[in-house]
C-alpha positions in Angstrom: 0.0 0.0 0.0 1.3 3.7 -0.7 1.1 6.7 1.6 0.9 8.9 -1.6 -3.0 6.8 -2.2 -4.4 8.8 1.1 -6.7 11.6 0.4 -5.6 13.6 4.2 -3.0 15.2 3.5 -0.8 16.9 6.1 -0.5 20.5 6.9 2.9 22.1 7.0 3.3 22.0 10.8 2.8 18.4 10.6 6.1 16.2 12.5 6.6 13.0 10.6 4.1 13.3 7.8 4.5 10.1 5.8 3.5 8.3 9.2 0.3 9.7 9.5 -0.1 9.5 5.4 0.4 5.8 5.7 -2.1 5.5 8.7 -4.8 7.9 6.8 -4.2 5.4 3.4 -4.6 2.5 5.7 -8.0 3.6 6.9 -9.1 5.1 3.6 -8.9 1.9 1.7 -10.6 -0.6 4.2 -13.0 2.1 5.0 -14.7 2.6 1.2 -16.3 -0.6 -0.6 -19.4 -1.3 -2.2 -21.4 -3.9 -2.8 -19.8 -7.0 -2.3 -16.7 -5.9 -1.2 -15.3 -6.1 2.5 -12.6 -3.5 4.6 -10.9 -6.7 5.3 -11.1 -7.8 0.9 -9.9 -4.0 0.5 -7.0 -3.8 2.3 -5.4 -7.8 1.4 -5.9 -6.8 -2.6 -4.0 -3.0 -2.0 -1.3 -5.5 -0.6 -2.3 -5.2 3.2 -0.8 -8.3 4.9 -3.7 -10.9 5.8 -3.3 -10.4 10.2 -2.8 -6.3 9.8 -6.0 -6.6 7.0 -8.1 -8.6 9.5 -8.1 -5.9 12.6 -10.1 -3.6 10.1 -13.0 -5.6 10.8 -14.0 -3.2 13.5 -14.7 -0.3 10.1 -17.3 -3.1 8.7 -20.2 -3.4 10.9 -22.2 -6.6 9.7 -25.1 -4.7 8.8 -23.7 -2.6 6.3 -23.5 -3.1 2.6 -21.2 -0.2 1.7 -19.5 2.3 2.9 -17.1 5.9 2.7 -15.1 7.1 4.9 -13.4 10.1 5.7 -10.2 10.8 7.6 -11.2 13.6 9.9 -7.9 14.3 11.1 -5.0 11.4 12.7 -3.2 12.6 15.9 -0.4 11.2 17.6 -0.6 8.8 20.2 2.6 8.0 20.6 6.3 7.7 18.6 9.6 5.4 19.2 12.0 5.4 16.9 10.7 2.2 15.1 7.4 2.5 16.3 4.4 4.5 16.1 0.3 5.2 17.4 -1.8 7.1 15.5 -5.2 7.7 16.7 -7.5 8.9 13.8 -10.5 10.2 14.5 -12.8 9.1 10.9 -16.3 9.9 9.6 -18.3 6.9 8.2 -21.4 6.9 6.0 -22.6 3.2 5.5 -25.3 2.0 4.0 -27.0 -0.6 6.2 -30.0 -3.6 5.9 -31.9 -1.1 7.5 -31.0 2.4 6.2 -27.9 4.8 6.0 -25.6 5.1 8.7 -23.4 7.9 9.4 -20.7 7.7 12.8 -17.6 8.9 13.6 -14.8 6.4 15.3 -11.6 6.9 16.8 -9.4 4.6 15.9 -5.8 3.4 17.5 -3.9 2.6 14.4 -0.3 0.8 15.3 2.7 1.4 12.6 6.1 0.0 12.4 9.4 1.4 10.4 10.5 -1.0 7.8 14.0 -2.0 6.9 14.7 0.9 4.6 12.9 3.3 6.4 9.2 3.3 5.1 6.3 2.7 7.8 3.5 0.0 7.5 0.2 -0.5 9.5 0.6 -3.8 11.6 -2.6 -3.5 13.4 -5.9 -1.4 14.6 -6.6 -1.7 18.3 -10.0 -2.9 19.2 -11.4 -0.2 21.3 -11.9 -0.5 24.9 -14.8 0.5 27.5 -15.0 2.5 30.7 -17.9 0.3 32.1 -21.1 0.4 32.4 -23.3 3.6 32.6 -23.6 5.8 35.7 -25.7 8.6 36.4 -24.9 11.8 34.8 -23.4 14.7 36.8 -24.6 18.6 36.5 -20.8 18.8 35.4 -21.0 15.7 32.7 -24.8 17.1 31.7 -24.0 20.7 31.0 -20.6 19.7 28.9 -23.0 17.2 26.6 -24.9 20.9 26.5 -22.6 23.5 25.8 -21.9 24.6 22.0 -18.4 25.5 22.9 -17.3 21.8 23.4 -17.3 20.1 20.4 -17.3 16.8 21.5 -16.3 13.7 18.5 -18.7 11.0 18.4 -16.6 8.6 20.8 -15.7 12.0 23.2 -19.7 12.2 23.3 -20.0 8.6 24.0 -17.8 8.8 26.9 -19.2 11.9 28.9 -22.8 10.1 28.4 -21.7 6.8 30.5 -21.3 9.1 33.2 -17.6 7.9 33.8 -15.7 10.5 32.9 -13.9 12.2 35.9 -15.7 15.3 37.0 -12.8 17.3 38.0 -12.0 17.0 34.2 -15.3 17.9 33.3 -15.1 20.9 35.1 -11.9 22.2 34.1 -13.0 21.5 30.4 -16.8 23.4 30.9 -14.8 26.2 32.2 -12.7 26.6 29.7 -15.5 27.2 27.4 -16.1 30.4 28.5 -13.1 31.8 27.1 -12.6 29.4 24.5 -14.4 26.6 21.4 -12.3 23.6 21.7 -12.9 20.8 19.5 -11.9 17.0 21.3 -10.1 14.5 19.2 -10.4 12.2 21.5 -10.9 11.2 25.7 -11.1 7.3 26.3 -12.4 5.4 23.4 -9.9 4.6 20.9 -6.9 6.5 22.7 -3.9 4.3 23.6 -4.4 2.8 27.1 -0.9 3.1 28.3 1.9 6.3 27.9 3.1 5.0 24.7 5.5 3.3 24.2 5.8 2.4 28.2 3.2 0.0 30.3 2.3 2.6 32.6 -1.3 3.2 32.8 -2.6 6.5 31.4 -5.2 9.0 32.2 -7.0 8.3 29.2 -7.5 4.3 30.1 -8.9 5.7 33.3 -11.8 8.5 32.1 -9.1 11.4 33.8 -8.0 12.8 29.9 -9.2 14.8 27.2 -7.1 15.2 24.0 -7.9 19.4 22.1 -7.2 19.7 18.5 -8.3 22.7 17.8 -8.8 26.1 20.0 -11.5 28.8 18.5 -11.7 27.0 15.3 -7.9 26.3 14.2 -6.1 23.4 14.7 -3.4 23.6 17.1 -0.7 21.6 14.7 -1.1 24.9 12.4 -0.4 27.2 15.3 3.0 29.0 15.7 5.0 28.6 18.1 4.3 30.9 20.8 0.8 31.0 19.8 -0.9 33.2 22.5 -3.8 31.4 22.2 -2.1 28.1 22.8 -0.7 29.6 26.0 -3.4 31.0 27.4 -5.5 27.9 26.9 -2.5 25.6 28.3 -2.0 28.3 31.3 -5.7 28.6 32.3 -6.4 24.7 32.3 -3.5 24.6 34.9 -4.7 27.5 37.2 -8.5 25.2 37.0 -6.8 22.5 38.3 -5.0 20.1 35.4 -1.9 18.4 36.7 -1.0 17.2 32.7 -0.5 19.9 30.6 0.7 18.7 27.6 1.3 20.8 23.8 3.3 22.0 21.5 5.2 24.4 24.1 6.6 23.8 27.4 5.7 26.4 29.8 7.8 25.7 32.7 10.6 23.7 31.6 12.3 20.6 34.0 9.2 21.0 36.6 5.9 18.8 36.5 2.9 19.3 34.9 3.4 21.0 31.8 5.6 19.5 29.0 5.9 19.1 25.1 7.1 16.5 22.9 6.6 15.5 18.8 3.5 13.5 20.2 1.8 16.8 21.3 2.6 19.2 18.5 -0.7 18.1 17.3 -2.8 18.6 20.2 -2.8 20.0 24.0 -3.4 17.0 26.5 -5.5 18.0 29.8 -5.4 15.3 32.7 -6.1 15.0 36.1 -4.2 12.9 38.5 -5.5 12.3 42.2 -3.5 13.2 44.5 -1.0 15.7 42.2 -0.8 19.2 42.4 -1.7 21.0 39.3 0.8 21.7 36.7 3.3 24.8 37.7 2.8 28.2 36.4 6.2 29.5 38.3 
């Protein structure tokens, strides 16, 4: 499969382009069929190895009879040197037994670096679940509410089991008076651990919420220094986030705010019991 076959194509702030091109090609082509046709069929005829192929089952509900879908935009999850996460947030339009379909996924897409350099999908995580419902907070109620959170389908999803951690949901509600923040992503289909390590993160937990774009513009086309950027990254800490994670580091060796390749793409809020909130001195 080629990179060069995806229809996303990267902005110039973009860090490691052909990985996400390679992710976004993966999707595209196990993502559209027609009748007759399969994601998994797709993907082994573009050259797809059969095991990689076969985890794309999760873009081919068994109801549908065709489908299109559209790469919404692939953030980082996570980069090694030979390794990488990419967690693509898509659009789907199917056609079902029982009428169209349209959803949005988020989708944990796992790459490796082949001898020579290029990168190849190996895998797409099946995505995980934060349990079964609760009752709704006034927090977890008036974020579903406000116009100003622009919640992805899975994001929605989350906040409506009533699992998401309130202390999140408050520092994310205020926010919105001062800013529109779109969310890539919060639990479903983020990577459960701090890539590449085993330690559990925030995410797996319901305590993380991952911004990709801050009054309208995404925050990988933001230059550096971006006063919006900061003020957003500065006020989340002063609400009570003890991660503070983006393209800019705001107080350099000392906890809670940082910036890595992962997080030129996004800014990372998270709460962890029992931390203080991320340093503004």
């Amino acid at each position: 499969m080629s990179a060069a076959a995806s229809r996303w194509q990267p902005a110039p702030g973009e860090v490691f382009p052909e990985i996400k091109r390679t992710a976004a090609a993966f999707l595209e082509t196990a993502g559209n069929w027609s009748d007759g046709g399969t994601a998994v069929g797709n993907l082994v005829r573009a050259g797809a190895s059969a095991i990689s192929a076969a985890t794309a089952s999760v873009l081919h509900p068994s109801t549908a009879r065709a489908g299109e879908l559209t790469v919404i935009y692939p953030q980082y999850g996570g980069l090694a040197p030979d390794t990488a996460a990419v967690i693509a947030l898509v659009e789907q339009n199917l056609r079902t037994v029982s009428g169209p379909w349209t959803r949005e996924l988020v989708v944990d897409v796992r790459l490796a670096r082949r001898p020579g350099g290029s990168w190849t999908v190996e895998r797409l995580v099946a995505p995980t679940s934060l349990g079964p419902p609760l009752p709704l907070t006034d927090t977890a109620a008036a974020v579903l509410a406000e116009p100003r959170i622009i919640l992805s389908g899975p994001a929605q999803n989350d906040v409506s089991t009533g699992r998401i951690d309130n202390r999140l949901l408050a520092i994310l509600h205020a926010l919105s008076r001062e800013f529109t923040v779109a969310i890539q992503v919060m639990h479903t289909g983020h990577v459960q651990t701090v890539y590449p390590t085993a330690r559990v993160s925030n995410h797996a937990v319901g305590r993380a919420v991952d911004i990709r774009e801050i009054d309208g513009r995404p925050v990988v086309d933001t230059r550096p220094g971006d006063e919006r950027v900061l003020r957003l990254m500065r006020r989340a800490a002063e609400l009570g986030a003890t991660e503070v994670g983006g393209p800019v580091d705001l107080n350099g060796p000392r906890k809670g705010f940082f910036s890595d390749d992962v997080h030129h793409d996004h800014i990372h809020l998270g709460v962890t019991p029992g931390d203080p909130p991320a340093h503004l001195r």
